[in-house]
GUDRENDO-492957 format. One record per residue (C-alpha): residue in one letter; x, y, z. Coordinates in Angstrom, 1 decimal, decimal comma, m for minus. Example, Ala and Ser with C-alpha at 12.3 -4.5 7.8 and 13.67 -1.06 7.14 Angstrom:
2
   residuo     east    north       up
         a     12,3     m4,5      7,8
         s     13,7     m1,1      7,1
***
This chain:
311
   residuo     east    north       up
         x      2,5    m25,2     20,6
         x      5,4    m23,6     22,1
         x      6,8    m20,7     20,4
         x      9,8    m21,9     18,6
         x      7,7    m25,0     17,3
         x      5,1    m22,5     16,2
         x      7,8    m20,8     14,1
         x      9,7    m23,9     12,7
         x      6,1    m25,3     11,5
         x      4,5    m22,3      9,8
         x      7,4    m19,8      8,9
         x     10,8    m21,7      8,1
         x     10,0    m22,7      4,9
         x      9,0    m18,7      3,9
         x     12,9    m18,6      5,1
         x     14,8    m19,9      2,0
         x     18,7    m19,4      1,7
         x     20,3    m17,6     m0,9
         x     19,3    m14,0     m2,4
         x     21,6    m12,5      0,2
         x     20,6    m14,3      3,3
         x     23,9    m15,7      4,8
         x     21,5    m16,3      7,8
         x     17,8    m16,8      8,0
         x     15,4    m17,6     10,9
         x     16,7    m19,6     14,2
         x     19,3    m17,4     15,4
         x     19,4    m14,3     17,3
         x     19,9    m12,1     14,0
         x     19,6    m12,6     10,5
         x     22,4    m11,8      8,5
         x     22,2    m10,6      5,1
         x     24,4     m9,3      2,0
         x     22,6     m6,8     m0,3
         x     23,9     m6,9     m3,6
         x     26,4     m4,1     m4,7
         x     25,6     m1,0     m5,9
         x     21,9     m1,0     m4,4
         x     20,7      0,9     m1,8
         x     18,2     m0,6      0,9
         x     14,7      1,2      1,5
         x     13,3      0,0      4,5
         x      9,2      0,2      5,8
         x      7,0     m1,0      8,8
         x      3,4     m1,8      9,0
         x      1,0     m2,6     11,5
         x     m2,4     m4,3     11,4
         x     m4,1     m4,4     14,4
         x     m7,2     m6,2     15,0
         x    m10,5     m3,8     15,6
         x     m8,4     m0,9     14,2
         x     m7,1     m2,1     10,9
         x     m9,2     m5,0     10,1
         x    m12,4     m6,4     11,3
         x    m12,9     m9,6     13,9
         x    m13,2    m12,9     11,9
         x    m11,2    m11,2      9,0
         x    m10,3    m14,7      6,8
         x     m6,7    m15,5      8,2
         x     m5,4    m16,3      5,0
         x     m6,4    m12,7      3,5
         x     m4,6    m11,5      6,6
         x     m1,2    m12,4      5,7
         x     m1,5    m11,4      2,2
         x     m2,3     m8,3      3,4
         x      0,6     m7,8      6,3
         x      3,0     m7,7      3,4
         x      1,1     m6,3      0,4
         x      1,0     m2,7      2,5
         x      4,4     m3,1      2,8
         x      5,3     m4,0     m0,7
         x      2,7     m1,4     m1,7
         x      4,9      1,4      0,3
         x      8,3      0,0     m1,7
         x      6,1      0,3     m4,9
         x      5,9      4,4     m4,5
         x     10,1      4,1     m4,0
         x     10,7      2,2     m7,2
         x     12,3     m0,6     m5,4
         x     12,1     m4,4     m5,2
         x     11,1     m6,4     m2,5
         x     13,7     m8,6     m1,0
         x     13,8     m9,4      2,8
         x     10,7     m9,5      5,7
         x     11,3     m9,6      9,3
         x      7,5    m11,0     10,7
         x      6,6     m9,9     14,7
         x      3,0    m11,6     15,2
         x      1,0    m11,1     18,8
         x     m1,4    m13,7     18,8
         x     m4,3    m14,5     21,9
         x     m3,5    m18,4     21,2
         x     m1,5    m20,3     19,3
         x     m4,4    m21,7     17,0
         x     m3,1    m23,9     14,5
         x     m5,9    m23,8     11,9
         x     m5,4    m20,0     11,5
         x     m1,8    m19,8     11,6
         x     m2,1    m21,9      8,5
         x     m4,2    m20,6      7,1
         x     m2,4    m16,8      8,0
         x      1,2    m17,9      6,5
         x     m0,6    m19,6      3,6
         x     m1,8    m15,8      2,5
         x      1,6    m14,4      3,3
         x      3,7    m17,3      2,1
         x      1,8    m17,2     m1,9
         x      2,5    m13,1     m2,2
         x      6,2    m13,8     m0,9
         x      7,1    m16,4     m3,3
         x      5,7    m14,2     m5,8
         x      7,4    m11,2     m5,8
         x     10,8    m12,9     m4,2
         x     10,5    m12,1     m0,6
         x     12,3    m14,1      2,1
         x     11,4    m14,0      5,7
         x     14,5    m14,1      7,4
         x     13,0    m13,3     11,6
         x     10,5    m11,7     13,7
         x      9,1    m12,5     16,9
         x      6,1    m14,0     18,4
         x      4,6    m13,3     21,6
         x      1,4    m13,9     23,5
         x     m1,8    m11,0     23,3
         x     m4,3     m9,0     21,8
         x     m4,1     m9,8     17,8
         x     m1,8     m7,3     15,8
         x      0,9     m7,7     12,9
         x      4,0     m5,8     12,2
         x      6,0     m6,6      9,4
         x      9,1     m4,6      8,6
         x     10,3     m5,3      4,3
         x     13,7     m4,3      3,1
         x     13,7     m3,7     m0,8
         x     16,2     m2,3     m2,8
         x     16,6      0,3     m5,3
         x     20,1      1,9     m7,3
         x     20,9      4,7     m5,8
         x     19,7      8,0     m6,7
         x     16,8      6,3     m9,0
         x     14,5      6,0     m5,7
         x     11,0      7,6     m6,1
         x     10,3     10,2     m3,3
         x      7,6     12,5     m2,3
         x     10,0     15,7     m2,6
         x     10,1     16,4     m6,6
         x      7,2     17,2     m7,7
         x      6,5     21,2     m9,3
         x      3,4     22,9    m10,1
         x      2,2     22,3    m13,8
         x      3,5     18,3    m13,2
         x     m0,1     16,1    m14,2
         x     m1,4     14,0    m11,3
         x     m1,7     10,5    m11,5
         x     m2,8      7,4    m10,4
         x     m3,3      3,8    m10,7
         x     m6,3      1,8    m10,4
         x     m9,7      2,8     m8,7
         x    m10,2      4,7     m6,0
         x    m12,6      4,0     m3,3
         x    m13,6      0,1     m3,3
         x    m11,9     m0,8     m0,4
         x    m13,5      2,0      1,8
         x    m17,3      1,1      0,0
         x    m16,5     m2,7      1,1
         x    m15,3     m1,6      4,2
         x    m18,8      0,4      5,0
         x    m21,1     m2,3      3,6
         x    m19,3     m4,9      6,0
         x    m20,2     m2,9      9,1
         x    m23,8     m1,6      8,1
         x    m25,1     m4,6      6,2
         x    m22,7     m7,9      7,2
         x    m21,5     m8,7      3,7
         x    m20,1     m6,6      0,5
         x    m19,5     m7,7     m3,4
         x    m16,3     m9,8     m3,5
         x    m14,7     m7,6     m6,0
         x    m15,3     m4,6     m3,1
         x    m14,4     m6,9     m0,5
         x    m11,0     m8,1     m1,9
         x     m9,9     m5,2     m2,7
         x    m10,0     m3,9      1,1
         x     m9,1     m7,8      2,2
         x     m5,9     m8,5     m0,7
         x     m4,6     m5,1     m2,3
         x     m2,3     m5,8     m4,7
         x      1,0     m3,7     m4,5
         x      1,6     m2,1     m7,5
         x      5,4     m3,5     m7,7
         x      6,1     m3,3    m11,5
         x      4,0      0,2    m12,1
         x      6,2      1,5     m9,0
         x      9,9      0,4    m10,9
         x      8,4      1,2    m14,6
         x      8,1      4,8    m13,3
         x     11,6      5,1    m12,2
         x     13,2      8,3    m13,9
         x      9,6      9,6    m15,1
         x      7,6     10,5    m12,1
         x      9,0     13,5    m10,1
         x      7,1     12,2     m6,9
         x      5,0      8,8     m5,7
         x      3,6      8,2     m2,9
         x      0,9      5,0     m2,2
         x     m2,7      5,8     m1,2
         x     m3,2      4,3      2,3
         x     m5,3      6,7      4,3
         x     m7,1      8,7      1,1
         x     m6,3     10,6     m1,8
         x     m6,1     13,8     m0,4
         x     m4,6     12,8      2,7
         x     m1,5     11,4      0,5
         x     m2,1     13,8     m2,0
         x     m1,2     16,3      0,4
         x      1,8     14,8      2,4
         x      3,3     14,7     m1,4
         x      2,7     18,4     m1,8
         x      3,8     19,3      1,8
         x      7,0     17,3      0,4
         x      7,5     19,0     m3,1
         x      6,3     22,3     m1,2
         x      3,3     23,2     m3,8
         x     m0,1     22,5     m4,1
         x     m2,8     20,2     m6,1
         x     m5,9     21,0     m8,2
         x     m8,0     17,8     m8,5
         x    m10,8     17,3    m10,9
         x    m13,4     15,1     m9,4
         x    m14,9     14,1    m13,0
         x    m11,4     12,9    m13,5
         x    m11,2      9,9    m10,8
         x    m11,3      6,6    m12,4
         x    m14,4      4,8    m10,2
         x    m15,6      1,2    m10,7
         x    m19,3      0,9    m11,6
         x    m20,2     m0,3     m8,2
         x    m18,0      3,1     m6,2
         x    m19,9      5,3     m9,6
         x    m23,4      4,5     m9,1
         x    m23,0      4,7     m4,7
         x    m21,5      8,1     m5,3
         x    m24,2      9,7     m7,7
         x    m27,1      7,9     m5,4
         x    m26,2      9,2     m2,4
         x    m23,3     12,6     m3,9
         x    m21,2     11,6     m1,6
         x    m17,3     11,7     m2,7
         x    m16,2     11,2      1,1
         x    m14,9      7,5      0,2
         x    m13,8      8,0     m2,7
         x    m11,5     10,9     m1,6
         x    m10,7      9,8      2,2
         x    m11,7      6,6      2,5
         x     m8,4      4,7      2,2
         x     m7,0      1,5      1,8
         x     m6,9      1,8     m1,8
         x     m3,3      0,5     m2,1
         x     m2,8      2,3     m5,4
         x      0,2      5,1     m6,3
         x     m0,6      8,5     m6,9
         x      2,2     10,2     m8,6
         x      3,5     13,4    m10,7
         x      4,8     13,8    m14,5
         x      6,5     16,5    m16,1
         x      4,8     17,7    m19,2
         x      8,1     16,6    m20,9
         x      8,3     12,8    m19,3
         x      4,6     12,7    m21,0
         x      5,4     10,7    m24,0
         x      8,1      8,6    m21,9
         x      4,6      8,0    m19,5
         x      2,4      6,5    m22,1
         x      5,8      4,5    m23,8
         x      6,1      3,1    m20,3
         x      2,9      0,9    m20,3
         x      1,9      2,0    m16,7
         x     m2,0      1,9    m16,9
         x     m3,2      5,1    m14,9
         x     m5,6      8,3    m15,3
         x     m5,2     11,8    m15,3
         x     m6,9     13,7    m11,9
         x     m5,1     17,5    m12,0
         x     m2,0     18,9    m11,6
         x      0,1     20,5     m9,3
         x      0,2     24,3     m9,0
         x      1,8     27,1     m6,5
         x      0,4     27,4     m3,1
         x     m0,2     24,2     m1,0
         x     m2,8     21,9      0,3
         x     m5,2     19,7     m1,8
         x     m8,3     20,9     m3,5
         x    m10,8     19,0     m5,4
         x    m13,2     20,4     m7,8
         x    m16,4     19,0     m9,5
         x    m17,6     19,7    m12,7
         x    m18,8     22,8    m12,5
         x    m15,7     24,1    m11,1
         x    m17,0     24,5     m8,0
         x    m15,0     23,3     m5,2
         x    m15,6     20,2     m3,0
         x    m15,7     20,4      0,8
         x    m12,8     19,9      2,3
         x    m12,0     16,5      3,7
         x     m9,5     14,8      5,7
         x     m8,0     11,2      5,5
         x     m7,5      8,5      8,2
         x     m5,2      9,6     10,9
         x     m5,0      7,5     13,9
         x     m5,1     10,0     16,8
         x     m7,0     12,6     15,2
***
């Protein structure tokens, strides 16, 4: 297929009109009209084959996941999804996956209102980027910056399936498929991220590890976290791998957990548990800076560091 037909037959229908596109895909930019009174929060993500996900990844888990790491980051603003652009480097144009690929992406669009609206396509090794715009009223974003020592630390979710599946895929071939779709199809915690908006002092998602994340939100508030280890909420499967072997090294730094990790005021408590957002308890900010995790003793953890590309 040439390129334009490869565009016109998977991604023109993920291209609908209205919700401020004055102009979609086909012309040399899109234009678009956010509403009033909204600002626009803008992310990028890559995948790249080898590096972000593994060879023979399922297409269709693919797409979903190109835009549920973007939708995740616009979760930890407080904003909603609205436009995508799509820029997909591909070794041939194989028609059976790029069905498959804009299926994935096309079902997590529709349902949370995103339109693509452009992109590119272009001919090499296997990576997507996909840039979201989302918006959010102004001054009401969630940021990194807010947070103050005796604020509770929380977060959503479990921590450390997606690194456990990630690990059983390379040593053993296969992982659970509750482990495995949580690495393969996170899903972005969109209404937890807007239900927090005016209770959290600071968000941020968990994409390279709790402390990792944990600590770029303390670097941004300019204070410190104490972590209780006991504290993490762990599925069974993450529980029983980390007492057999007392390792927390996925758990904590691991990654692709998808989930938001953010900070409460001990007076936006009650306004917390009125709000519905299901989440645990793991510390609590205090003076100083950096991350520290202790177990149950008190005794604290070694220290360890999240994914960082050119480390």
């Amino acid at each position: 297929m040439a390129e334009f037909e490869l565009i016109q037959r998977f991604f023109a229908e993920l291209a609908p009109r209205g919700q401020g596109v004055e102009l979609g895909v086909g012309d040399d930019a899109a234009l678009l009209r956010p509403p009033p009174g909204r600002d626009l929060a803008l992310t990028l993500d890559t995948l790249v084959a080898g590096r972000h996900f593994l060879a023979g990844t399922d297409p269709e888990a693919l797409g979903h996941k190109a835009l549920a790491v973007n939708l995740s980051d616009l979760a930890a603003m407080g904003a909603e999804p609205a436009w995508a652009l799509l820029s997909l480097t591909l070794p041939e144009a194989d028609e059976h996956w790029l069905a498959a690929f804009a299926r994935g992406l096309g079902e997590l669009a529709r349902r949370h209102g995103v339109a693509l609206v452009g992109g590119d396509t272009c001919r090499g090794p296997l990576a997507v980027s996909l840039q979201l715009t989302g918006l959010v009223e102004p001054g009401k974003a969630l940021r990194r910056d807010g947070a103050e020592p005796g604020d509770g630390i929380f977060v959503t979710g479990t921590l450390g399936d997606a690194a456990l599946a990630l690990r059983r895929l390379r040593t053993e071939g296969t992982a659970p498929e509750p482990l495995r779709r949580r690495l393969e199809r996170p899903e972005p915690r969109l209404e937890e991220g807007r239900s927090l908006v005016g209770i959290a002092s600071a968000c941020i998602d968990l994409s390279d590890g709790l402390v990792a994340d944990l600590g770029h939100l303390c670097d941004a508030s300019g204070c410190g976290a104490r972590v209780e280890a006991a504290r993490l909420p762990l599925s069974a499967e993450v529980r029983r791998e980390v007492e057999a072997r007392g390792d927390w090294g996925e758990v904590l730094a691991g990654g692709d957990d998808y989930e938001l990790c953010f900070t409460v005021p001990p007076g936006r408590l009650e306004a917390l548990a009125a709000s519905g957002v299901a989440c645990t308890r793991i510390g609590e900010m205090v003076p100083g800076g950096g991350v520290a995790v202790f177990d149950e003793g008190g005794r604290p953890l070694p220290s360890l560091r999240g994914y960082d590309h050119f480390a």
